[in-house]
Z-matrix of the N, CA and C atoms (Angstrom, degrees):
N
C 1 1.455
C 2 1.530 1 111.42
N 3 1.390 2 121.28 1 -21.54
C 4 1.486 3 130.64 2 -163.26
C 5 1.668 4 98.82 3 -79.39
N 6 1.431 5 111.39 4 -34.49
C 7 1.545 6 124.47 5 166.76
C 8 1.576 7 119.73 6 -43.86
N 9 1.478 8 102.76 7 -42.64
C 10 1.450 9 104.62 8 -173.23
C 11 1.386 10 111.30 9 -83.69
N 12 1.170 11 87.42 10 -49.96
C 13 2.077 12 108.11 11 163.60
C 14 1.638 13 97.13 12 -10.18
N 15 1.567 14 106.37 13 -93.33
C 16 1.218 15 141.99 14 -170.47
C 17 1.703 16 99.28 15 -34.97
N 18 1.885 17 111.74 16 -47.73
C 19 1.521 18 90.56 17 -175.64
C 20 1.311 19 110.91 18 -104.83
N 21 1.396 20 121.80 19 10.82
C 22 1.177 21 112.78 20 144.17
C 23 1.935 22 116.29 21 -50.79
N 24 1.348 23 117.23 22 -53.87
C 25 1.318 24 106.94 23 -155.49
C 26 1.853 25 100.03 24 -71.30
N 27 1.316 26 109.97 25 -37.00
C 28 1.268 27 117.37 26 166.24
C 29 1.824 28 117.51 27 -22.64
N 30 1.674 29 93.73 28 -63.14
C 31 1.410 30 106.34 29 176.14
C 32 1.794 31 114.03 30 -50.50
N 33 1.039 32 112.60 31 -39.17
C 34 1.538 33 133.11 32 -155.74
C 35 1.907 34 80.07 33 -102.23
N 36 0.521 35 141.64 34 -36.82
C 37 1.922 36 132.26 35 166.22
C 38 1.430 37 113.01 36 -59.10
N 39 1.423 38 112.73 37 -43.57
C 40 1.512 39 124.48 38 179.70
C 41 1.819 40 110.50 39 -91.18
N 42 1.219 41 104.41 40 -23.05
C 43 1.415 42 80.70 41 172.81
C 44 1.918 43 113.79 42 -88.03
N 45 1.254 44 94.95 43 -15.97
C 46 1.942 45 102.95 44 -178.42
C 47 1.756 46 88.69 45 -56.69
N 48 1.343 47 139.84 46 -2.20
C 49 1.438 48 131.89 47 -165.72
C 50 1.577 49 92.94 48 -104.47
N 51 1.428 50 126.43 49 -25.07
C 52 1.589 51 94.84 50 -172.33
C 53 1.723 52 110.49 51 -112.90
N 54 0.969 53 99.55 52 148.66
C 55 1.384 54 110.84 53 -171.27
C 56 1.714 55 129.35 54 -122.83
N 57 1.299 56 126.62 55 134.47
C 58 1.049 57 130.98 56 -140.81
C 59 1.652 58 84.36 57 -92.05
N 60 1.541 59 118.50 58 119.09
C 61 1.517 60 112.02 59 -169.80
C 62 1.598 61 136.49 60 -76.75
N 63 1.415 62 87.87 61 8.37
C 64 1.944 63 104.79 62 170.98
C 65 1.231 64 89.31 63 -113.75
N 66 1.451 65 160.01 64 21.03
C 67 1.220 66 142.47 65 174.23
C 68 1.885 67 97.43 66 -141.38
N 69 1.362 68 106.42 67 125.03
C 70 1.760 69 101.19 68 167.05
C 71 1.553 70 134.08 69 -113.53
N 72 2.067 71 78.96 70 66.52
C 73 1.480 72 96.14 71 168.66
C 74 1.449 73 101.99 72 -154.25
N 75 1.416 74 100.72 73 151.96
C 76 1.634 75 107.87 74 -171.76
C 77 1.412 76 120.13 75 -49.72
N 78 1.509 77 124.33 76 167.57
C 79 1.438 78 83.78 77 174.05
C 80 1.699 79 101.27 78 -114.59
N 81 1.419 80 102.20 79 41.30
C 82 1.875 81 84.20 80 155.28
C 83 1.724 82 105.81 81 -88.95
N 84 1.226 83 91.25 82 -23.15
C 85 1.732 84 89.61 83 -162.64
C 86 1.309 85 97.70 84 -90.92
N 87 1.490 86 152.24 85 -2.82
C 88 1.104 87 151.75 86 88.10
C 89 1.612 88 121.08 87 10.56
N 90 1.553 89 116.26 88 -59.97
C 91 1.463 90 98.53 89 164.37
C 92 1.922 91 95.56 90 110.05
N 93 1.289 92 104.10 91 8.88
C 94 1.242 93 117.48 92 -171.79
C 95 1.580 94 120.44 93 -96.48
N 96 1.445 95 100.10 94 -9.24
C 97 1.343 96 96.20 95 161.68
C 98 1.532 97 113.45 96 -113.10
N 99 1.427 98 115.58 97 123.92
C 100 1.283 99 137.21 98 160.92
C 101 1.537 100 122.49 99 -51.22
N 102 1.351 101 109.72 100 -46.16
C 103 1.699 102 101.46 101 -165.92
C 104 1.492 103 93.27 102 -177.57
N 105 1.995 104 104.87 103 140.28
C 106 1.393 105 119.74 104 -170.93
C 107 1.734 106 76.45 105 -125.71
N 108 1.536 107 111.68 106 140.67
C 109 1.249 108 131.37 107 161.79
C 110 1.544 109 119.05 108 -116.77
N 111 0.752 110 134.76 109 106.85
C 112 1.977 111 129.43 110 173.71
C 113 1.626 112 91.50 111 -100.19
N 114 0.922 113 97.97 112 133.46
C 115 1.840 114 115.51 113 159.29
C 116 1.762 115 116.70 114 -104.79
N 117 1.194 116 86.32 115 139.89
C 118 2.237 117 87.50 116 167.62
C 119 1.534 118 110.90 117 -17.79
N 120 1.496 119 120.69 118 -37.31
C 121 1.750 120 97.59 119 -152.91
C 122 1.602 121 66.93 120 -116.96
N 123 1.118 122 135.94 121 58.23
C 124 1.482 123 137.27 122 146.87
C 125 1.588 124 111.69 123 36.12
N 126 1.809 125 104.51 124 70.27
C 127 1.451 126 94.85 125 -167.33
C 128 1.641 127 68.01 126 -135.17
N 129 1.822 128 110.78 127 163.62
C 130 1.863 129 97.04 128 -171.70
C 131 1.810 130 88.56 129 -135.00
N 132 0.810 131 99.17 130 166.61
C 133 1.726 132 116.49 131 166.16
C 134 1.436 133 104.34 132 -139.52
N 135 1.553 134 102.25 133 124.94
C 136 1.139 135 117.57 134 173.92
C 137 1.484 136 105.81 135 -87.18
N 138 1.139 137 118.59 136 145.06
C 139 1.829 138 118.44 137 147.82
C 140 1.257 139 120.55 138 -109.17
N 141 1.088 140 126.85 139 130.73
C 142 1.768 141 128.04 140 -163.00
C 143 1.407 142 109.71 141 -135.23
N 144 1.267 143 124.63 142 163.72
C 145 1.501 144 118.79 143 148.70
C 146 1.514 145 98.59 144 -141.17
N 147 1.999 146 90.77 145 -165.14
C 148 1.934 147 84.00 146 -163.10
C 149 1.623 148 95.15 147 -120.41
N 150 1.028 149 134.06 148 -168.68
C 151 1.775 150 123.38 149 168.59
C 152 1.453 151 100.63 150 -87.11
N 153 0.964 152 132.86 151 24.57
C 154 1.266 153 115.99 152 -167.88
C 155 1.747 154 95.88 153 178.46
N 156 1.086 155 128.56 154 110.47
C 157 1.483 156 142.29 155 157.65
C 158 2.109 157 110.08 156 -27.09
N 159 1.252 158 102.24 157 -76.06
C 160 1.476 159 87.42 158 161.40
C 161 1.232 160 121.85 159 -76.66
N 162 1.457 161 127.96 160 50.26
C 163 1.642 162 102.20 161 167.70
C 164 1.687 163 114.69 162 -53.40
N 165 1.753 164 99.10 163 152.38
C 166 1.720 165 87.40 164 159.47
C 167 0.938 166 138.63 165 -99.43
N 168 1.741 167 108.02 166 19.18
C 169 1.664 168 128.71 167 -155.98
C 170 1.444 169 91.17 168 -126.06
N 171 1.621 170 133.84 169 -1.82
C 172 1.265 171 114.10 170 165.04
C 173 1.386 172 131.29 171 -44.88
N 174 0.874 173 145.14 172 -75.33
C 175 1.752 174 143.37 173 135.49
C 176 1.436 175 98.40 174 20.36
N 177 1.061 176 111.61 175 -89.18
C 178 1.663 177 126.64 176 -157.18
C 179 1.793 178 90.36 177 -49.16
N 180 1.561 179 100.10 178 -81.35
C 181 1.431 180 98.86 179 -170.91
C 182 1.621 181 124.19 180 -38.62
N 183 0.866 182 108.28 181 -67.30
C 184 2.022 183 114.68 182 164.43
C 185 1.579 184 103.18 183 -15.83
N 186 1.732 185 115.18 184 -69.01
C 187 1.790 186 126.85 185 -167.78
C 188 1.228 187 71.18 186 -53.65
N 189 1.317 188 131.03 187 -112.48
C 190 1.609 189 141.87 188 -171.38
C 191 1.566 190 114.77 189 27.85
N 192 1.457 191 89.55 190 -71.36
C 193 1.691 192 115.00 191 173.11
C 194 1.949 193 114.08 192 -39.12
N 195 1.383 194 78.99 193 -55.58
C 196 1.612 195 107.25 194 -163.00
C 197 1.780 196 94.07 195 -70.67
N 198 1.213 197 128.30 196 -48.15
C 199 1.106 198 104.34 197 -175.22
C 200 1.356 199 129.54 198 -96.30
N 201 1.129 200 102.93 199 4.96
C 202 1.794 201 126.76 200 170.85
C 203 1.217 202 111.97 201 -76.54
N 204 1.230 203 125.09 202 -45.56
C 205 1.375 204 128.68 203 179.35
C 206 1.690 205 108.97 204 -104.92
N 207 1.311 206 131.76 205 2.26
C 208 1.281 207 126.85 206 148.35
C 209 1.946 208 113.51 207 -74.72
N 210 1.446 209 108.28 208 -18.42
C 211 1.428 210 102.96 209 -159.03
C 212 2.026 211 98.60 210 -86.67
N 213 1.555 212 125.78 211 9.55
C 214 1.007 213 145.30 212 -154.87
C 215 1.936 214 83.90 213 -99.47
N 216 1.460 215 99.30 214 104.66
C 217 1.982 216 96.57 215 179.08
C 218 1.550 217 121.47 216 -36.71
N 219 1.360 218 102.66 217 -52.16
C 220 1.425 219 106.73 218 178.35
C 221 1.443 220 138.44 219 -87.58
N 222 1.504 221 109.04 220 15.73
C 223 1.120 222 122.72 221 149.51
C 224 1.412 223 136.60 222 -77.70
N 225 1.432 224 127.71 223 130.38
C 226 1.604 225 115.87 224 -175.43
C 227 1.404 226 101.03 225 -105.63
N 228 1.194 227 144.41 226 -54.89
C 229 1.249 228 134.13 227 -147.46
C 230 1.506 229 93.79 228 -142.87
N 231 2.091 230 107.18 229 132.00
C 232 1.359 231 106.10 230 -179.70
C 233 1.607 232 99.94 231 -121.99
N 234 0.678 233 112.70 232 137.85
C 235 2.238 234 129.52 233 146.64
C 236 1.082 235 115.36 234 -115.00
N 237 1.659 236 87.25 235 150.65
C 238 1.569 237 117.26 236 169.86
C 239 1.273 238 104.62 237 -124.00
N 240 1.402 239 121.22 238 146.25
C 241 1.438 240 143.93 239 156.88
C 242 1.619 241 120.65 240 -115.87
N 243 1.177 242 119.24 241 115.91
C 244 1.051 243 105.46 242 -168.99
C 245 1.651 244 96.84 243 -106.86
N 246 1.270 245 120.34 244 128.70
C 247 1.244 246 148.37 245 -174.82
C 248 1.531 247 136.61 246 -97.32
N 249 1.615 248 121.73 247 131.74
C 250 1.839 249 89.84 248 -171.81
C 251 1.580 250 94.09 249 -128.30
N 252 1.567 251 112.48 250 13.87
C 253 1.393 252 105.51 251 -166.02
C 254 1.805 253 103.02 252 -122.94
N 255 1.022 254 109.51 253 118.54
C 256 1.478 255 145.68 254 -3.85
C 257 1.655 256 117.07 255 -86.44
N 258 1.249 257 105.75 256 139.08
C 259 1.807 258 121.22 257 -147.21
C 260 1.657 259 98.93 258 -75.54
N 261 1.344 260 96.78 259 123.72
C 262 1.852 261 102.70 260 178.79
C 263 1.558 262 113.86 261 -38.81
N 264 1.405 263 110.39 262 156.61
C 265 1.055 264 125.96 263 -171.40
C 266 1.699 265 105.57 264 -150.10
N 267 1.466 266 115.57 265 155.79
C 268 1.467 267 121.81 266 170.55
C 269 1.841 268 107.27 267 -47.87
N 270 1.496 269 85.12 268 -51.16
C 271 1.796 270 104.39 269 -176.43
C 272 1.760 271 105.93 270 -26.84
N 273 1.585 272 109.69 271 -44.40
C 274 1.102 273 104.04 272 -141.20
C 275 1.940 274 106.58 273 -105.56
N 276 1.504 275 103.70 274 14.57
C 277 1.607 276 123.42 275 150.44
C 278 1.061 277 126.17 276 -65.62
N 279 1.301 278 125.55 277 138.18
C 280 1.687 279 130.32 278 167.22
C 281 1.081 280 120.15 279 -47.14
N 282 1.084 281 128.45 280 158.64
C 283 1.775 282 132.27 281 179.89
C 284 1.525 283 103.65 282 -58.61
N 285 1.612 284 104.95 283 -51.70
C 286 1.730 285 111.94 284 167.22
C 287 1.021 286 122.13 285 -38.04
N 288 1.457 287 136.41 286 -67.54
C 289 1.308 288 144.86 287 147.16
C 290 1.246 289 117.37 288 -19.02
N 291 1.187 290 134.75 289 -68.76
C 292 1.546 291 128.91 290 -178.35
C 293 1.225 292 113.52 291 -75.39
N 294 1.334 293 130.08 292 -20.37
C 295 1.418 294 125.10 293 161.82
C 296 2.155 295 97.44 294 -60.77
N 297 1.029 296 94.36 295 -66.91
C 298 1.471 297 98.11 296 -178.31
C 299 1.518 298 118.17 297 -14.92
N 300 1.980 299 92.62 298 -86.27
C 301 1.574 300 97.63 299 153.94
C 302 1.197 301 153.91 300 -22.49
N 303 1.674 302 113.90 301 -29.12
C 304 0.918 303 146.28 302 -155.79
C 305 1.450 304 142.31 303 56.05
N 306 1.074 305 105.02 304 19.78
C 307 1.840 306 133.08 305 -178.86
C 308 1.514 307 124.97 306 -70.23
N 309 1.530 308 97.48 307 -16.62
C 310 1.430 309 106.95 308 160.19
C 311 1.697 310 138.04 309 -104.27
């Protein structure tokens, strides 16, 4: 289990790299990812959403996603889901982030 552990944080190292390009903060710390899954044969599904239902950078951001956490050696197989339920919120940023933003 300490294996997955480890690429869990991996995942969560590589996603702090992509960034939503009208916003300048990652989007884990954003609050935009919902849920990291690894399975036995180390394949992951992300669940994500965007700040905004029409983003126009969904596309981009998702590949982003997808190839950040495919470029992780011991990963074989990546997904994305992009998700709106339950629909992002400021609430759901890091303290970092909203200090960032300036919301705090």
């Amino acid at each position: 289990m300490n294996e997955f552990l480890s690429m869990e944080e991996n995942i969560i190292r590589m996603l702090k790299t992509v960034f939503d390009p009208e916003i300048p903060v990652n989007i884990y710390d954003l609050g935009l990812i919902y849920k990291i899954d690894v399975d036995d044969d180390k394949n992951v599904v992300v669940d994500m959403t965007l700040t905004a239902p029409g983003c126009p950078m969904a596309d981009f951001i998702a590949e982003d996603v997808k190839q950040k956490v495919q470029s992780i050696d011991t990963i074989n197989e990546v997904t994305i889901n992009i998700v709106f339920d339950p629909p992002w919120d400021k609430s759901m940023m890091s303290e970092e982030a909203q200090l960032e933003l300036g919301y705090l």
